[in-house]
Backbone as a printed PyTorch tensor [residue, N CA C, xyz], in Angstrom:
tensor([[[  0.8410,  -1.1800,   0.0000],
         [  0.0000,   0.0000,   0.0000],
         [  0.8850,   1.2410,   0.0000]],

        [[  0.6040,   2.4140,  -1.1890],
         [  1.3940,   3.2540,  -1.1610],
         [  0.8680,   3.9410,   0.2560]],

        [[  1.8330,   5.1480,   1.2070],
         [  1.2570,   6.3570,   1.8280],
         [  0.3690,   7.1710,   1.4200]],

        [[ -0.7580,   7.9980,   2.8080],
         [ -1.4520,   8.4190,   2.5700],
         [ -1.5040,   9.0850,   1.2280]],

        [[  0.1420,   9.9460,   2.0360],
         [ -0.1250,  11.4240,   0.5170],
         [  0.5080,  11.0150,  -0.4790]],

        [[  0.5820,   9.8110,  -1.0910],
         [  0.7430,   9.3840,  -2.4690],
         [ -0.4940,   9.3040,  -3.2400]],

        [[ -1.7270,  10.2250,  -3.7870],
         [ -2.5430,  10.1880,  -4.0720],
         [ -2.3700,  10.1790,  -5.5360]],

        [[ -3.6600,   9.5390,  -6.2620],
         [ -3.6020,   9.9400,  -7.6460],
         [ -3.2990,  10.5650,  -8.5450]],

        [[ -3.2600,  11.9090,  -7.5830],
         [ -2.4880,  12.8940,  -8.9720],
         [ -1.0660,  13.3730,  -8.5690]],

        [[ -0.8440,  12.9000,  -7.3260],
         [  0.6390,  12.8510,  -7.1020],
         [  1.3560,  12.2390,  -8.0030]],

        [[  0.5890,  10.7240,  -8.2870],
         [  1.2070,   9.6440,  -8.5070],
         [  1.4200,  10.0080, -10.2090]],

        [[  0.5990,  10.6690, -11.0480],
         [  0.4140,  10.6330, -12.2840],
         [  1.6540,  11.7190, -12.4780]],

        [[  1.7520,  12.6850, -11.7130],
         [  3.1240,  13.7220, -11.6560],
         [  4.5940,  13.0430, -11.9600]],

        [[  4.3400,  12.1780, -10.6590],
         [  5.4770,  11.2510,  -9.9320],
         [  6.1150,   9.8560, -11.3990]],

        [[  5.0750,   9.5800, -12.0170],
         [  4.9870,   8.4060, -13.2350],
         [  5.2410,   9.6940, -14.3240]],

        [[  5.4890,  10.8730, -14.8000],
         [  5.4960,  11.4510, -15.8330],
         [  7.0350,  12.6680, -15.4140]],

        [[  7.1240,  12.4310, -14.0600],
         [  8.7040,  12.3080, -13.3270],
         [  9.9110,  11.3220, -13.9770]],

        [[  9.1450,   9.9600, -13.8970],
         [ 10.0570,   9.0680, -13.9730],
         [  9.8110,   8.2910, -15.2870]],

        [[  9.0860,   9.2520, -16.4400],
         [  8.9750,   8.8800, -17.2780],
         [ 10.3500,   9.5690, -18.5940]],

        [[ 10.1130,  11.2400, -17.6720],
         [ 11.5090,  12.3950, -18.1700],
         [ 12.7270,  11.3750, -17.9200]],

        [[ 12.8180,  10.9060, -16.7990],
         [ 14.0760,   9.9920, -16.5490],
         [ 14.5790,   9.0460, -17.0440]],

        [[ 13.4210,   8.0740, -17.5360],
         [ 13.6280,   6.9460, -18.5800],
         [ 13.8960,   7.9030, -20.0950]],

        [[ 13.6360,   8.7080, -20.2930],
         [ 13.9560,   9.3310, -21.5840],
         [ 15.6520,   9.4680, -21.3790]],

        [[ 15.8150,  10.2070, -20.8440],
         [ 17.0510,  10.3860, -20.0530],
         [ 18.3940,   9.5290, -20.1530]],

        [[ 17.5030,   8.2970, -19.7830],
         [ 18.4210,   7.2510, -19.6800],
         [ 18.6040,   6.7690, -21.0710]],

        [[ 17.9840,   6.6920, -21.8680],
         [ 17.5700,   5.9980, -23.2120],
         [ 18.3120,   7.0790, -24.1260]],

        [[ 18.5020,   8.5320, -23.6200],
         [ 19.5840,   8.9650, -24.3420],
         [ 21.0560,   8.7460, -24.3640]],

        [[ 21.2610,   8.4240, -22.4340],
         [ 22.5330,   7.9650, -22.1700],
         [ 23.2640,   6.9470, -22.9210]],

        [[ 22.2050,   6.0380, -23.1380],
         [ 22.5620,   4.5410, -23.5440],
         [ 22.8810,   5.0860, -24.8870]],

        [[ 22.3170,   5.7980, -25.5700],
         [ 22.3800,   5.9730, -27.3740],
         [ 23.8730,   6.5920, -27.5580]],

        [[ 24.3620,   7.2370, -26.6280],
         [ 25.3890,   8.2930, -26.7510],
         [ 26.6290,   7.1120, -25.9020]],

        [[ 26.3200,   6.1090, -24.9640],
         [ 27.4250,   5.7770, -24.2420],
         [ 27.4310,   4.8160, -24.7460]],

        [[ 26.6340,   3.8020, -24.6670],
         [ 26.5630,   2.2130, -24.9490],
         [ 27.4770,   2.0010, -26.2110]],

        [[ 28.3780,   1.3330, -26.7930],
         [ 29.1730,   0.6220, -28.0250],
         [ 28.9050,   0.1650, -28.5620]],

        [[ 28.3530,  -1.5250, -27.9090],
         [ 28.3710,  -2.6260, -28.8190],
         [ 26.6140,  -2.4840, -28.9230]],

        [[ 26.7990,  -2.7110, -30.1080],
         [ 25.0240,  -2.8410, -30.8290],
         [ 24.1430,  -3.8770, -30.1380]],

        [[ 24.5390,  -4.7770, -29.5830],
         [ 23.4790,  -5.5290, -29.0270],
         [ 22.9860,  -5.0310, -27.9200]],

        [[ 23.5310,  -4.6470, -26.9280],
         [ 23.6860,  -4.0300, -25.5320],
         [ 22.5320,  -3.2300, -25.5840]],

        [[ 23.2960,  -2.2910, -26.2450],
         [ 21.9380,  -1.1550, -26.7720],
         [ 20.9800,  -1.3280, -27.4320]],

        [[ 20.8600,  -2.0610, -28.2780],
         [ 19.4940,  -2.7880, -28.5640],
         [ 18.6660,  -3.4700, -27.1020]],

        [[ 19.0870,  -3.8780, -26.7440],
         [ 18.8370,  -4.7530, -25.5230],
         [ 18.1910,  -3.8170, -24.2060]],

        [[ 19.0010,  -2.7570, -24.3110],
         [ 18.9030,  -1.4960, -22.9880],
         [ 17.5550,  -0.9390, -23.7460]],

        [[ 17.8530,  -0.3390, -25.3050],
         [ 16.7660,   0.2870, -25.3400],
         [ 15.2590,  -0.6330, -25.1400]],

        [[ 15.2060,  -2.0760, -25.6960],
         [ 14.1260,  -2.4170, -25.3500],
         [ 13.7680,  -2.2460, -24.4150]],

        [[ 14.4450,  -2.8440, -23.1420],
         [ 13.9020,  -2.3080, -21.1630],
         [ 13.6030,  -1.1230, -21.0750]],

        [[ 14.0860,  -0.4110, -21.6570],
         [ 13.4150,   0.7520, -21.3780],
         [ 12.1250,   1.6510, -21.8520]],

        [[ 12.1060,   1.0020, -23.2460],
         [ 11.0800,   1.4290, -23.6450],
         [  9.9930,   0.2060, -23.4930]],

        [[ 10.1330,  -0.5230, -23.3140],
         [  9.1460,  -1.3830, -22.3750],
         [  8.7640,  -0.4360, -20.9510]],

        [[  9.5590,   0.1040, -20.2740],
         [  9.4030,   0.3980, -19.0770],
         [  9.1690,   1.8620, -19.0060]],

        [[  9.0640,   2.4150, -20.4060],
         [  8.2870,   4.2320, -20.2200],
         [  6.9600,   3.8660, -20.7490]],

        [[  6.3630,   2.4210, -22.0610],
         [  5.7450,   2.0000, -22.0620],
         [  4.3650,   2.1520, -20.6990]],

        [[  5.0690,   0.9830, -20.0720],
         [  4.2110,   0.4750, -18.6090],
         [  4.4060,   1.9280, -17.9920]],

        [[  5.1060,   3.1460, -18.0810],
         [  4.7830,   3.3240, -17.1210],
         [  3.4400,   4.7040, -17.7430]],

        [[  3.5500,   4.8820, -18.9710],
         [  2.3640,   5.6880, -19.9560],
         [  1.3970,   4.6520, -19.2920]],

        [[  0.7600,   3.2780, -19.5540],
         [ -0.2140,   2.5950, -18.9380],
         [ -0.5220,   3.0530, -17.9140]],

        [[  0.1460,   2.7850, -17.1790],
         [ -0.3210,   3.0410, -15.2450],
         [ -1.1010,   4.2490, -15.3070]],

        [[ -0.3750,   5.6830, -16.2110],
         [ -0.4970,   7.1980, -16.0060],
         [ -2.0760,   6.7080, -16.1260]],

        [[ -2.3150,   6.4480, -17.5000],
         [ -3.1300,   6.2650, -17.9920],
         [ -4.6020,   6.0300, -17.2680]],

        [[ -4.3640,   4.5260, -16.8000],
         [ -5.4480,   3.9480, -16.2380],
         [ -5.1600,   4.4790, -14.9070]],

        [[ -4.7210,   5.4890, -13.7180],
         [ -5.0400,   6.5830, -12.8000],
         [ -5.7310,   7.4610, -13.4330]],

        [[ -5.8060,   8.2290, -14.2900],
         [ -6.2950,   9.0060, -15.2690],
         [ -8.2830,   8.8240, -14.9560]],

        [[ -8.3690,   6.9500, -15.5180],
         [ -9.7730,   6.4090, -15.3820],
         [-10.3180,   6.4810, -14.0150]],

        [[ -9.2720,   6.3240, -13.2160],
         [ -9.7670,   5.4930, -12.0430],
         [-10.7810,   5.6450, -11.1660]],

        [[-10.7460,   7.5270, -11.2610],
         [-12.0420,   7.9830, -10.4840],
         [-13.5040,   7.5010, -11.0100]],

        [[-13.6970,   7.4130, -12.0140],
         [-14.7080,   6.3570, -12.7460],
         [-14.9340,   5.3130, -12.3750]],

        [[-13.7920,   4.6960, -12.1500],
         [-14.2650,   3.3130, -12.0220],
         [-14.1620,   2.8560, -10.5450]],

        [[-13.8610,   3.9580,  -9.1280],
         [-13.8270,   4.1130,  -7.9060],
         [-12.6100,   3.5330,  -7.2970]],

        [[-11.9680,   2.5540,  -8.6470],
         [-10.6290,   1.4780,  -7.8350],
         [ -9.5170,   2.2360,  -8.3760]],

        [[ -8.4860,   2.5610,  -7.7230],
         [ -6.9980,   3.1270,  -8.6170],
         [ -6.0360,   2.3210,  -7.8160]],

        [[ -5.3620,   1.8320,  -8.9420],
         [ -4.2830,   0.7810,  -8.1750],
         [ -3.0190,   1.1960,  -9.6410]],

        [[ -1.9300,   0.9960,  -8.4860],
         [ -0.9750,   1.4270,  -9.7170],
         [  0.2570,   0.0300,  -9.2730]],

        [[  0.6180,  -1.0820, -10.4050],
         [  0.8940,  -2.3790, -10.1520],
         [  0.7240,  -2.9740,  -9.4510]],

        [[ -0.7420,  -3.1040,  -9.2970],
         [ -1.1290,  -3.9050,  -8.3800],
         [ -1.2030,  -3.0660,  -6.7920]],

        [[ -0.6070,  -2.2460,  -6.7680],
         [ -0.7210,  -1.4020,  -5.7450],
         [ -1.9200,  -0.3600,  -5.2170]],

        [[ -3.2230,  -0.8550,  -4.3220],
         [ -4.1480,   0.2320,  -4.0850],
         [ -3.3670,   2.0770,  -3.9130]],

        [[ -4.6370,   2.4550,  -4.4280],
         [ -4.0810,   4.3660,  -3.9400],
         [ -5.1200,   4.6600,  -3.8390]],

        [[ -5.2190,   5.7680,  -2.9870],
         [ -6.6490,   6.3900,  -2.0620],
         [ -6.4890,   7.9450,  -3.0680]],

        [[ -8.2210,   7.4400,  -3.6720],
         [ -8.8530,   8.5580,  -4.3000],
         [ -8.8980,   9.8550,  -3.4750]],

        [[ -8.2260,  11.0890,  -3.8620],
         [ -8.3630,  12.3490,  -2.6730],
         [-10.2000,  12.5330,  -2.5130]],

        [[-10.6700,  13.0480,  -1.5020],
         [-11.9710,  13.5190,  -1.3860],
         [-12.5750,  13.7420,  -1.9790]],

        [[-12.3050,  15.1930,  -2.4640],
         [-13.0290,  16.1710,  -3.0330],
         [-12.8000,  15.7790,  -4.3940]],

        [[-12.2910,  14.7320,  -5.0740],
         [-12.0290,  14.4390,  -6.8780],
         [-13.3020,  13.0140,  -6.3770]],

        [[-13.6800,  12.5100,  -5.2950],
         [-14.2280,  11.3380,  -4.8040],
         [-15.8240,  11.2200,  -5.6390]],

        [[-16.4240,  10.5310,  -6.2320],
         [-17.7680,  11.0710,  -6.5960],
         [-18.4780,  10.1970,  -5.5360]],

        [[-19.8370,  10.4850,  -5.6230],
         [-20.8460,  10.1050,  -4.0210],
         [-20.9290,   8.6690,  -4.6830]],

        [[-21.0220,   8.3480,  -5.7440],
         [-21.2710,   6.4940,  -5.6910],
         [-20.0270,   5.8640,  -5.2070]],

        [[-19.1420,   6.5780,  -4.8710],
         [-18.0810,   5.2470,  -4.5920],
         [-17.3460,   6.2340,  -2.8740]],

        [[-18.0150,   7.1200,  -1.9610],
         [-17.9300,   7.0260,  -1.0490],
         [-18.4510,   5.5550,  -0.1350]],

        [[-18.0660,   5.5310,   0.9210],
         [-18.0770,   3.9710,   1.5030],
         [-19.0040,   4.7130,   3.5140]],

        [[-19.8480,   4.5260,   3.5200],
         [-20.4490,   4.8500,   4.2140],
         [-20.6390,   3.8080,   5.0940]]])
């Protein structure tokens, strides 16, 4: 379970944080890496992994809709006031 104040739109900040970073890295590799396989290899993980992490943004994005936001498998608590009255828990 993430912390309280890891909320949804923290989290979509926080995933589009560490999405600049995977860019980042994926330049490092283009400019440092040598041997062609390596870097073939690096860039796939990584763009697999700015991939997943556009998904996650994504489906937080839905979540207030659908009342559940979980980011890998991980619950996150909808803030209040974004909360709509069908999926308060009374």
């Amino acid at each position: 379970m993430f912390p309280d104040w890891l909320t949804a739109d923290r989290l979509q900040w926080v995933i589009l944080g560490a999405l600049a970073i995977n860019l980042v890295a994926m330049w490092l590799v283009a400019k440092l890496v040598r041997k062609a396989i390596t870097k073939f290899l690096l860039f796939v993980l990584l763009a697999g992994l700015g991939l997943s992490l556009w998904i996650q943004r994504e489906d937080l994005q839905d979540c207030v809709d659908t009342c559940e936001c979980t980011l890998y498998g991980q619950d996150v608590e909808i803030p209040e006031n974004r909360r709509p009255d069908r999926c308060t828990s009374d």
